[in-house]
Steps between C-alpha positions, in 0.01 A plus 500: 500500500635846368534832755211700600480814345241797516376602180213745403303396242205625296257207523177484371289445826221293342717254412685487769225412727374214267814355532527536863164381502556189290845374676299564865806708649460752750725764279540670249847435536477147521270483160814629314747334624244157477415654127901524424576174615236342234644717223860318587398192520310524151819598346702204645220290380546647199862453495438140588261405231754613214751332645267176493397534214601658189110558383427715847806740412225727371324509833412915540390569850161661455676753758835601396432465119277881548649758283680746698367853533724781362599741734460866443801684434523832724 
């Protein structure tokens, strides 16, 4: 398990609380971190099935494989 760190974030609330409310934690905190952890483990699943099996190396994570936003140049 990695250090602790404080971040601020800019979180939609909505969805934050359905998440909290689906995983049953007492935190907000907790339905991150919980949320994090399953986006890990998807990609080592990921990196397991391609190395299984040459036919899963196209596996795209229905998570990481979002287009990234542009950011706005100051």
């Amino acid at each position: 398990m990695g250090r602790k760190v404080r971040k601020t974030l800019n979180i939609d609330a909505a969805k934050l609380k359905r998440v909290q409310a689906y995983l049953g934690v007492d935190t907000e905190t907790e339905a991150i971190d919980r949320a994090l952890d399953a986006f890990d483990y998807e990609r080592a699943l990921g990196d397991l099935l391609g190395r299984a099996a040459p036919s899963f190396s196209g596996f795209a994570s229905p998570v990481a494989s979002r287009p990234r936003r542009q950011r706005k140049s100051p």
